[in-house]
C-alpha positions in Angstrom: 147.6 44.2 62.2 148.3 47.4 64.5 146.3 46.4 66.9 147.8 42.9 67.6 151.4 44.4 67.4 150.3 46.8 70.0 148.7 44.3 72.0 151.9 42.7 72.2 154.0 45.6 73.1 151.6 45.8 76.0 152.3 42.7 77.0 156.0 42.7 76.6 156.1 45.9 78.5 154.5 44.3 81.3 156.7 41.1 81.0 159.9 43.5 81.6 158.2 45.1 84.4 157.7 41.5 86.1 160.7 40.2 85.2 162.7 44.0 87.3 160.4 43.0 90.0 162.8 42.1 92.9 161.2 39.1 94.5 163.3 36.9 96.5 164.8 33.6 95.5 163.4 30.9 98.0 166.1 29.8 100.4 166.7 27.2 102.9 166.0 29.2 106.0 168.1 26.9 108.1 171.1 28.7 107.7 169.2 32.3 107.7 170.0 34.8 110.4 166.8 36.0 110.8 163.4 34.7 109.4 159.8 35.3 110.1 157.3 33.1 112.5 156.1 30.4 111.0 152.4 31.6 109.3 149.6 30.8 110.7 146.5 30.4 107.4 143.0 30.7 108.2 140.8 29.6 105.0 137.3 31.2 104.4 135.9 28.8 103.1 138.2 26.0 103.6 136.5 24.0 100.5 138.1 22.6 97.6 137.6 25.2 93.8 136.0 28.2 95.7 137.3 31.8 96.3 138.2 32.2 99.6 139.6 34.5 101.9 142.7 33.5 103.4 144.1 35.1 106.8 147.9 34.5 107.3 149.1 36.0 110.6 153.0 35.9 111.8 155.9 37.6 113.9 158.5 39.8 112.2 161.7 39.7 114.2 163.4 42.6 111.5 160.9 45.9 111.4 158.9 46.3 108.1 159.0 50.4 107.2 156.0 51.7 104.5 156.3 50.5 100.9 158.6 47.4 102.5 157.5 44.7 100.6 155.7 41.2 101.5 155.8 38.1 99.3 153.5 35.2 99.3 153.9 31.8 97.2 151.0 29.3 97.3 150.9 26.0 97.2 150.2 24.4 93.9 147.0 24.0 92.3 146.0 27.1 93.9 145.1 29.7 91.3 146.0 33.6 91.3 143.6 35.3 88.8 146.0 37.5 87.0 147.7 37.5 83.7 150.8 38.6 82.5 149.5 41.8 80.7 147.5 42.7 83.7 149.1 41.4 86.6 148.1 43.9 89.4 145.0 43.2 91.5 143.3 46.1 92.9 144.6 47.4 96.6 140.8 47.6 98.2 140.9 43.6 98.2 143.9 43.7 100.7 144.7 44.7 103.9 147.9 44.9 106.1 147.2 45.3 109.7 143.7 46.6 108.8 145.3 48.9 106.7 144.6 49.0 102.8 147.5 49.2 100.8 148.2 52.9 98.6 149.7 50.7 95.8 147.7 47.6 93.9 149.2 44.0 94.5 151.4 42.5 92.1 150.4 38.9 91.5 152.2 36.0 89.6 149.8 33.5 88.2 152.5 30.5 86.6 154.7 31.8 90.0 151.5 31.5 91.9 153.0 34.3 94.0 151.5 38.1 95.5 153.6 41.3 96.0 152.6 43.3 98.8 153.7 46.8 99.1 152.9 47.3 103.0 150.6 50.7 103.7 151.9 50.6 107.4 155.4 50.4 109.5 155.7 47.3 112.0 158.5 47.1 114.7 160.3 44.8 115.2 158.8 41.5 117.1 155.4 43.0 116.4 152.8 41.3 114.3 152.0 41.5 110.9 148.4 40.0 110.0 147.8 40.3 105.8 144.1 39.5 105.0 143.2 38.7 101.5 139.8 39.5 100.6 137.1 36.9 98.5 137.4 40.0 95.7 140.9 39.0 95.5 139.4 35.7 93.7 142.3 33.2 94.8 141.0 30.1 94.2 141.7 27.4 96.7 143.6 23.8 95.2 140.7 21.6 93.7 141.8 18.0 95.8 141.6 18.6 99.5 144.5 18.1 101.6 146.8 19.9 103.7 149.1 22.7 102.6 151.3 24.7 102.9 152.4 28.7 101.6 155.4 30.7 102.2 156.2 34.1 103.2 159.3 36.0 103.4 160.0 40.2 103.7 162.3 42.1 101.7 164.2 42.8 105.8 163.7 39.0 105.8 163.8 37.8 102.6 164.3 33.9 103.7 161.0 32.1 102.5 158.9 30.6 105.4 156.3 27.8 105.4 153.3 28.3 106.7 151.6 25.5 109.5 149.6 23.4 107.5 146.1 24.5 106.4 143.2 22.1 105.1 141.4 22.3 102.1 138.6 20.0 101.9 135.3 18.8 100.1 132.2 20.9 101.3 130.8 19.7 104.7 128.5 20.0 106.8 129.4 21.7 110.4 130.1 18.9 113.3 126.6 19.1 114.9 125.8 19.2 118.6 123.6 16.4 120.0 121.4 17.0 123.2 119.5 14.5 125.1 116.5 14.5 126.7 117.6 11.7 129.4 120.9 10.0 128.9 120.1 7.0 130.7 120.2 3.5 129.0 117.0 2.2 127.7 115.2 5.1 128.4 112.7 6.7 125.8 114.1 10.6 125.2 113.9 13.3 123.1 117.3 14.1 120.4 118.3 17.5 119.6 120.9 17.7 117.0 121.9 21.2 115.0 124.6 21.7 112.1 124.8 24.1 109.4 124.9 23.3 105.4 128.6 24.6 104.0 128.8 26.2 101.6 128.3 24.0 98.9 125.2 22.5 100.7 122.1 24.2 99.5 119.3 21.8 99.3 116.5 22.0 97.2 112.9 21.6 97.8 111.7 18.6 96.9 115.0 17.4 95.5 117.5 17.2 98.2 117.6 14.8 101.7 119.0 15.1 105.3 120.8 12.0 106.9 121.1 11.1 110.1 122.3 7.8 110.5 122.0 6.8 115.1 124.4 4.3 116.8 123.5 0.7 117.0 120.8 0.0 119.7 119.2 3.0 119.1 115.4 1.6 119.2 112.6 3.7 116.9 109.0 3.5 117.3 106.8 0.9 114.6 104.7 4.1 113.9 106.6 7.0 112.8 104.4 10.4 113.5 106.2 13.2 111.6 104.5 15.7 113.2 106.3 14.7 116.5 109.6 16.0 114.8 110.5 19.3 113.7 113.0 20.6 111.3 113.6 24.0 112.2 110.9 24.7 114.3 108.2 23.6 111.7 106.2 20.3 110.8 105.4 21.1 107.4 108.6 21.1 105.9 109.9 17.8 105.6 109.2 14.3 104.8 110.6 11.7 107.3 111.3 8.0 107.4 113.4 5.6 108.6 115.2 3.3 107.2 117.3 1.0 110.2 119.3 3.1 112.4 119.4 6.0 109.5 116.6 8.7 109.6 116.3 10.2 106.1 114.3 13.7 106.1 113.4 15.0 102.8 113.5 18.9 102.4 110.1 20.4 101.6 111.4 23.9 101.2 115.0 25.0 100.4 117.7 25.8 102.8 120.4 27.7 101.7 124.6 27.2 102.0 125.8 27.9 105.4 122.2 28.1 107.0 121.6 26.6 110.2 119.6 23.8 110.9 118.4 22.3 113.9 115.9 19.1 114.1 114.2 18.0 117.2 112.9 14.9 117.8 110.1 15.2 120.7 110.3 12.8 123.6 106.7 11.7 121.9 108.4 10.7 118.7 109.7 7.7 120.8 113.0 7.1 120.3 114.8 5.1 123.1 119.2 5.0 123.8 120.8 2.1 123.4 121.1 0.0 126.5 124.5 -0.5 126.9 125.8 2.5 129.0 129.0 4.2 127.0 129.7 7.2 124.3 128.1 6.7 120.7 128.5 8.7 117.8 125.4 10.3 115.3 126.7 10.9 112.2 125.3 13.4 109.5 125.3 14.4 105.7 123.0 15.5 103.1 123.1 14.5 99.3 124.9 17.8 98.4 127.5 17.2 101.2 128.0 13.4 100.8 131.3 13.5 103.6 129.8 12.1 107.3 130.6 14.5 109.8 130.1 13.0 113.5 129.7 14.0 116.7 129.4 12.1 120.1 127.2 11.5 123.1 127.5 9.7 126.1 124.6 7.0 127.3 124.8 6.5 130.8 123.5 3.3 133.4 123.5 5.7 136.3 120.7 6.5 138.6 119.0 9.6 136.8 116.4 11.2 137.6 114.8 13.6 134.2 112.3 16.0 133.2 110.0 16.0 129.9 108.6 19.0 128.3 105.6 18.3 126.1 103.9 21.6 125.0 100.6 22.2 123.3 101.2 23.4 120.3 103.9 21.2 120.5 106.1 23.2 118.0 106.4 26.7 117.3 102.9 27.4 114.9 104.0 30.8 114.1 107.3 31.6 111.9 110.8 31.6 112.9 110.2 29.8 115.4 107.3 31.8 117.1 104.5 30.5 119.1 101.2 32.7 117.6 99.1 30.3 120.0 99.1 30.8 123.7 101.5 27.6 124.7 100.4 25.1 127.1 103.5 23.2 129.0 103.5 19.8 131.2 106.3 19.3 132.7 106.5 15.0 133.5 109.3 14.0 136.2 110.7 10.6 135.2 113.6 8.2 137.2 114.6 4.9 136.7 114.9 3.6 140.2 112.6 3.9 142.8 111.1 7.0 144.7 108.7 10.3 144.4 109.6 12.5 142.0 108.9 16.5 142.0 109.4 18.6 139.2 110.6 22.6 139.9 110.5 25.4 137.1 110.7 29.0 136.8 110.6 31.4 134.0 112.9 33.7 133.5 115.3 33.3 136.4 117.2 30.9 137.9 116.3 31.5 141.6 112.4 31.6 142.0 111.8 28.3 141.2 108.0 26.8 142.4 106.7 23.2 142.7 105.0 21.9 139.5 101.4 21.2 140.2 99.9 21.8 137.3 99.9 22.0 133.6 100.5 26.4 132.8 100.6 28.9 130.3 104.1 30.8 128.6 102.9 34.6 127.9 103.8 36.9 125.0 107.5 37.3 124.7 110.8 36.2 125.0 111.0 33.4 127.8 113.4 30.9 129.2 111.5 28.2 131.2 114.2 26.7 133.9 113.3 23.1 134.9 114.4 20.3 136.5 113.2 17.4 138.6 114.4 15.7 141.8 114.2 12.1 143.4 114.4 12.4 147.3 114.4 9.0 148.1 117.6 8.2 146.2 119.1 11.7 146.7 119.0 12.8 142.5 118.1 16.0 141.4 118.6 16.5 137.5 120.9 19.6 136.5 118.6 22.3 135.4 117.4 22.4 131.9 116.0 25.5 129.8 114.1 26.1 126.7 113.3 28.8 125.0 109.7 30.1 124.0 109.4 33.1 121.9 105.1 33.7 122.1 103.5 36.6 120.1 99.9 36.0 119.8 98.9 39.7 119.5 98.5 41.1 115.5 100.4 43.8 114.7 99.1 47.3 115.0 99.9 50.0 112.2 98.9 54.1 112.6 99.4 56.3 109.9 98.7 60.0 109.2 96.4 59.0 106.4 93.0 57.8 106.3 91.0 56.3 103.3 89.5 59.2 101.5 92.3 61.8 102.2 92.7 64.6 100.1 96.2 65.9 99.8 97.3 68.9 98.3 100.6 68.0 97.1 102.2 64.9 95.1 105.1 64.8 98.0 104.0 64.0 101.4 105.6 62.8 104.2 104.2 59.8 105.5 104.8 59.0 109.2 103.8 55.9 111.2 104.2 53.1 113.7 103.9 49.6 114.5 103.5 48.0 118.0 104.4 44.5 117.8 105.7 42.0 120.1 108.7 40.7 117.2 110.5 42.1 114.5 108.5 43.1 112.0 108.2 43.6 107.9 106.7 46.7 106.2 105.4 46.9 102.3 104.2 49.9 101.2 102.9 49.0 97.3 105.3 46.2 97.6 108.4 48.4 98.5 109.9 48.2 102.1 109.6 50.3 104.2 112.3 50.9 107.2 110.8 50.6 110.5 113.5 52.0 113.4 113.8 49.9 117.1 110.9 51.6 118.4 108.5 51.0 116.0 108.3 54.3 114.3 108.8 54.9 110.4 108.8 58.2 107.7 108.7 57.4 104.5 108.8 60.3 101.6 106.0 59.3 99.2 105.7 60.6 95.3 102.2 60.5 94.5 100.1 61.2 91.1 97.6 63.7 90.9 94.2 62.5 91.4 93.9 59.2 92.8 96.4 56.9 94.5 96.2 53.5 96.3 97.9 52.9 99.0 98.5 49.1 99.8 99.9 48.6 103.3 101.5 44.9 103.8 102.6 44.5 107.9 104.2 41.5 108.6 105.8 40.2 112.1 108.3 38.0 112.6 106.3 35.7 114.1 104.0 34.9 110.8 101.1 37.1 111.9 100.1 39.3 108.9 98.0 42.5 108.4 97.0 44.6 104.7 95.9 47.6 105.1 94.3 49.4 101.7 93.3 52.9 101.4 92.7 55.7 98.3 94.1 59.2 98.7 93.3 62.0 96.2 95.8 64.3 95.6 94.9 67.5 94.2 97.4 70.1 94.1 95.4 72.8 91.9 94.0 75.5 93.6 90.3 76.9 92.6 89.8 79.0 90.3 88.4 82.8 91.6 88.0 86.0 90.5 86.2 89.0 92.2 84.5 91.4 89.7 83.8 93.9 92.2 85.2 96.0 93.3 88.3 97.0 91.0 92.1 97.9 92.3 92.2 100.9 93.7 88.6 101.7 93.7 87.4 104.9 95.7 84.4 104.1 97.7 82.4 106.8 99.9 80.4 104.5 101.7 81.4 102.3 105.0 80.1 99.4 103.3 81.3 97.9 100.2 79.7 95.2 98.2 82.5 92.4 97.1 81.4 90.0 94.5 83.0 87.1 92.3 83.0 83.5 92.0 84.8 80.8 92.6 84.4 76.7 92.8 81.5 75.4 94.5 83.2 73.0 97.3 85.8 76.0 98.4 85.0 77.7 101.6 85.5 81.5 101.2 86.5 83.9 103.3 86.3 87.7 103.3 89.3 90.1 105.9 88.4 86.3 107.9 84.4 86.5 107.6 83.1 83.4 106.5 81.2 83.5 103.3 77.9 81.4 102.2 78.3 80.5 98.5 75.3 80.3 96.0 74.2 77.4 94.6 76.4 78.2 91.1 79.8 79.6 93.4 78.8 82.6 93.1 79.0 85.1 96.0 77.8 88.6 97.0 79.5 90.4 100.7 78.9 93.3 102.0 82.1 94.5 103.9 82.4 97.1 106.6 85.7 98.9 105.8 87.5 99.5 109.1 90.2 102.2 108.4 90.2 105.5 105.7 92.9 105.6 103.1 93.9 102.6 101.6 92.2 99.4 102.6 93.1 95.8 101.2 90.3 93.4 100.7 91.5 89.8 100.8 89.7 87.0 99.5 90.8 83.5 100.2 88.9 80.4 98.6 90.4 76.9 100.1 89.5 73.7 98.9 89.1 70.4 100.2 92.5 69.7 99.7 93.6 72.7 101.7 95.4 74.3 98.5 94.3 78.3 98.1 93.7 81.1 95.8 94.0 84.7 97.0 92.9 87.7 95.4 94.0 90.9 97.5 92.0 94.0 96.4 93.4 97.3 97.8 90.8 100.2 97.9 90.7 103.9 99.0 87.8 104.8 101.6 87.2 108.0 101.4 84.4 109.1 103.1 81.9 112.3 101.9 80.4 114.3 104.5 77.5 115.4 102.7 75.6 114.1 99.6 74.0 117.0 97.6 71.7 115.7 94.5 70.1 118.4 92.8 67.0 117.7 90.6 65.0 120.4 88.7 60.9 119.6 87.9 61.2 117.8 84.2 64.7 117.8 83.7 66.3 114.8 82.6 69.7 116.0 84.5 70.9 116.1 88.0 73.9 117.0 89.9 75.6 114.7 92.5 78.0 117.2 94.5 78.2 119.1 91.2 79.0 116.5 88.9 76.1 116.3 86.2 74.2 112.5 85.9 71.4 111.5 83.3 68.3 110.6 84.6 66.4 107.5 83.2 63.2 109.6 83.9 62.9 113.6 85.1 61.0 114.4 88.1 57.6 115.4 87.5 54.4 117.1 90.1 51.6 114.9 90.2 48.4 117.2 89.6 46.3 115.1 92.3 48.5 115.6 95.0 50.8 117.9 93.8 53.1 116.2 95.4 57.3 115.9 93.7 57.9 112.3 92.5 61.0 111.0 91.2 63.0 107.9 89.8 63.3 105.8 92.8 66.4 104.0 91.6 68.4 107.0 90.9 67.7 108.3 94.2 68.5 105.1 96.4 72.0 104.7 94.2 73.2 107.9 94.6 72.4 107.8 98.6 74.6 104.3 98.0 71.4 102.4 99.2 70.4 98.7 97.4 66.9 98.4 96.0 65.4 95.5 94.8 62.5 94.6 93.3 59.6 92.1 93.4 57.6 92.3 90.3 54.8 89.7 91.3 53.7 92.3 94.3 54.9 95.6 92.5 57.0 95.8 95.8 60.5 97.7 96.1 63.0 97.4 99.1 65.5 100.0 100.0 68.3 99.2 102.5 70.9 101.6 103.6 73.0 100.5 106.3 70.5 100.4 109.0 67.7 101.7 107.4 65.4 100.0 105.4 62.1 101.3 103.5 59.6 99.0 101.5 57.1 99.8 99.2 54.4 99.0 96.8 52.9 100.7 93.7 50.0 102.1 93.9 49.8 101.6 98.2 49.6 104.5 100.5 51.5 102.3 103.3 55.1 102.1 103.8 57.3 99.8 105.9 60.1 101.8 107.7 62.3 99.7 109.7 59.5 97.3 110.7 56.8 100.4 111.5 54.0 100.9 108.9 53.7 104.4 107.8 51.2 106.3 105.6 52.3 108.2 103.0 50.5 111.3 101.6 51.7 110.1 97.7 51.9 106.6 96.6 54.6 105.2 94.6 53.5 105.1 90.7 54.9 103.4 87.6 55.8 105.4 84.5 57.0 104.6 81.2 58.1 101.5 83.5 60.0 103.5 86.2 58.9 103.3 89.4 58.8 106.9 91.1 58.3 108.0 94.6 57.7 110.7 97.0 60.7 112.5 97.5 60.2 114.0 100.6 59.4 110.9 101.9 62.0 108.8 100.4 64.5 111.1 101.1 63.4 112.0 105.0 63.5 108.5 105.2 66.6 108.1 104.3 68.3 110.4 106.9 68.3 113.1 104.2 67.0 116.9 104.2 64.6 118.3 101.0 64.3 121.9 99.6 62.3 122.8 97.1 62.7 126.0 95.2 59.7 127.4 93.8 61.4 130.2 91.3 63.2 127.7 89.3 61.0 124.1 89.8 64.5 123.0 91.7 64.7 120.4 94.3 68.0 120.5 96.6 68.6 117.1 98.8 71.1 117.1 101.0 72.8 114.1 102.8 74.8 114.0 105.6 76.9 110.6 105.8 77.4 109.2 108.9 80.8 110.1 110.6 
């Protein structure tokens, strides 16, 4: 019970506020000292129960200052969609000299009257044009007729009617009719164009055109549809003919307010009346019953005419586009005696040539100028033109993506272009796609990780049509690596390092920029020649496919030793490196048969920082150091030494599964110098690194 009691408070509020409103009372304005013009109303649409937009334009003789107030009153049966506990309508439907008002507009529904609050001053004489917007939602009378509203200004506050403005059923526009010859008796071809109001759209299959000729209009016996066109197409109608009245059934819809133009083709055979004088086609459809007419003139005078038969002989494209190469014959016709010569040019209206022979319209936009002339009876026909709009060419559409692309990222920028003779239509995956005046587009795309299909649908104005499917994979991940060797902050002696890790199989490593050969498993072994002392970074980049990368900087300190001291005593499982004690996996030991010094081959090579390896199947051991590299085999007298066989006075020898070597041999070999100390069984080998 609240609720409705304050529901009519509202209301009563806004019943006082309407009722303080000071509108005028309508006066006679004969006796008025000053009034406004009389309004002029334009109607948009003019048609009977619709919202329309009404224009009213007319001279102040008394200046109107801002917040001066305009009133409007409206003829009856016209409606005002307000109520009286919400009578304002909002500003932004309004306009005052192009100027939106600052206040909303007071309407009156019962009153059927509006209360302007003007957002701009107006001198006097000057002009004061109030547009009401569709939004606005006045609805126009429902009987047509012609009315009349009234305006008056709180300077001039003497009511005014307007000129009269019609409001009438929905119609179709008056059409234009153009002849091929207007000459009596003569076989021509009829071009007539209107538009559907907006009441008039007409359904496929359900809804008719009618175009009912003048008497002594003469039609063919056999009616070949296909010599007609509605709208630049055949397909898209049924015709037939029923007397003078051509009725053309709609085969696909047209909307309210579209345009419409039909063409009958001289070939269709229809022939004027022949009785010279003016004649009248009227037209209407069966949504827009009202006949709407328009007039032509047949004439008995000496003529001489041109007629244009093309092949295709309509548009076979879309929109009225040729998409086949057009071939034109121009025939000159008169109806008295005497040669006749037909003249065309394309494109201009001063390079016309003699017609010989039947030619072709290229791609484009073109405007064939004709006409024909009779020198014997001193006729030549006013020039005609027609319009061909040719694009035989399929689009073209570039991309920056190809099928099979791998991206890195889910957001890429996809940039393009179309060259195409018309205006064309782009669908990327059903969603349009803006194409600019020259052609070029950028589209942002969000893509899903893995893979994506791209569906491309290019269309041109002119009907042609190309799809265009690729598969991007998008992978945004980079590999996985890791470099177990060496560690951060590692001190190295030697020039050379040896970096090792692993990462995918189909990445492409690099090393400090050196290309580096995975194995089979993505494993990888480098060996890196450090450029500076101090601290040196290693960086190692693996890239995808994709182009997405994984770094892993390592920094190192080089530091160099000038000289390499290993000291080994005869059975002695311990040795010192530059002092600092190391455990031997096997002590040195004096072979009796040669009494030459062997020792552990291994320990040896790795404390010079050398690499050995070892093949088992031929007892064979490599060495490399830098430059250097020694091989041998148990048991064999003969060394390798950088590619020169050399005989050693002490084969190598396996015990207790270590392989041991000459010393002096190995270690000469090497670049390093042996002492041996009799007293103690010590052997002292020095190495000098390489500056």
């Amino acid at each position: 019970m609240i609720k409705k009691k304050s529901f009519f408070s509202i209301c009563l509020i806004f019943l006082f506020i309407l009722s303080s409103v000071s509108v005028p009372t309508l006066k006679n304005s004969v006796n008025a000292v000053t009034t406004i013009s009389a309004p002029k109303v334009e109607v948009t649409p003019n048609v009977i129960k619709q919202n329309a937009e009404y224009k009213i334009t007319f001279t102040i003789n008394q200046s109107i200052s801002i917040g001066d107030s305009i009133y409007i009153v409206f003829p009856s049966d016209t409606l005002i969609p307000c109520s009286t506990c919400n009578p304002y309508i909002a500003a932004g439907n309004f306009t005052v000299n192009n100027i939106v008002p600052t206040q909303d507009v007071v309407g009156n529904t019962g009153a059927r009257t509006l209360w302007i609050k003007s957002p701009v001053a107006v001198p006097a004489n000057g002009t004061v044009i109030v547009v009401i917007k569709k939004g606005a939602r006045i609805l126009n009378p429902t009987k047509p007729g012609n009315y009349q509203l009234q305006v008056a200004t709180s300077s001039e506050s003497y009511y005014v009617l307007s000129e009269p403005y019609e409001i009438d059923y929905s119609k179709v526009s008056i059409p234009t009719v153009q002849l091929g010859t207007s000459t009596v008796g003569a076989q021509s071809a009829y071009t007539i164009s209107f538009s559907t109001g907006v009441l008039g759209t007409l359904k496929e299959g359900m809804d008719s055109i009618f175009i009912n000729f003048p008497k002594g209009t003469q039609f063919p016996e056999t009616v070949y549809t296909d010599r007609a066109t509605l709208n630049g197409s055949t397909g898209n109608f049924r015709l037939k003919i029923k007397g003078t009245t051509v009725e053309i059934d709609v085969l696909k819809e047209i909307n309210a307010e579209e345009p419409i133009t039909i063409e009958f083709s001289y070939s269709f055979g229809i022939k004027n009346p022949s009785i010279p004088g003016q004649y009248k086609i009227d037209v209407w459809t069966t949504k827009e019953t009202t006949r709407v007419s328009s007039s032509y003139t047949i004439t008995d005078k000496p003529e001489v005419h041109t007629s244009l038969i093309s092949t295709p002989s309509v548009p076979d494209g879309s929109n009225g586009w040729f998409i086949t190469q057009p071939i034109v014959v121009l025939v000159g016709l008169s109806n008295v005696a005497g040669s006749v010569q037909v003249f065309y040019s394309i494109d201009s209206k001063d390079k016309f040539v003699l017609y010989t022979t039947p030619f072709t319209i290229s791609d484009g936009i073109h405007t064939l100028y004709y006409y024909s002339t009779n020198l014997a009876a001193n006729l030549q026909e006013e020039v005609k033109e027609k319009k061909f709009m040719v694009n035989t060419q399929m689009p073209l559409l570039k991309i920056n993506l190809k099928d099979g692309d791998i991206l890195n990222s889910v957001n890429f920028d996809l940039v393009g272009s179309v060259v195409s003779s018309s205006s064309v239509n782009l669908l990327l995956n059903k969603k349009q796609i803006k194409v600019d005046k020259d052609g070029n587009f950028e589209e942002k795309l969000a893509l899903n990780e893995g893979n994506n299909s791209l569906h491309f649908s290019l269309s041109d104005e002119a009907g042609h049509k190309v799809d265009k499917a690729i598969s991007v994979y998008v992978d945004s991940v980079p590999p996985k690596l890791t470099v177990s060797s060496p560690s951060n902050w590692e001190e190295v002696n030697e020039k050379e390092i040896e970096v090792k890790g692993q990462t995918e199989t189909d990445s492409d490593l690099t090393i400090n920029g050196h290309s580096v050969q995975l194995n089979a498993d993505g494993t990888f072994d480098y060996v890196l020649d450090i450029q500076q002392k101090g601290v040196y970074l290693i960086n190692v980049i693996s890239k995808d496919k994709a182009g997405n990368a994984s770094v892993v900087s390592i920094p190192v300190i080089y530091k160099p030793l000038e000289t390499i001291q290993i000291v080994l005593q005869i059975g002695s499982s311990q040795a010192l490196i530059n002092g600092t004690p190391k455990e031997l996996d096997a002590p040195p030991f004096i072979d009796p048969k040669t009494n030459r010094t062997l020792v552990p081959l291994r320990f040896i090579a790795e404390a010079f920082k050398a690499k050995v390896s070892w093949d088992g199947s031929m007892k064979m051991v490599t060495v490399v150091k830098g430059n250097e590299k020694i091989i041998l085999q148990v048991g064999n007298m003969m060394a390798v030494v950088n590619g020169t066989t050399i005989k050693m006075d002490q084969p190598p020898v396996i015990v207790n599964g270590r392989t041991m070597v000459p010393i002096r041999f190995i270690s000469e070999s090497l670049g390093a110098q042996v002492k041996w100390v009799p007293e103690n069984g010590t052997i002292v080998i020095t190495y000098k690194a390489a500056p």
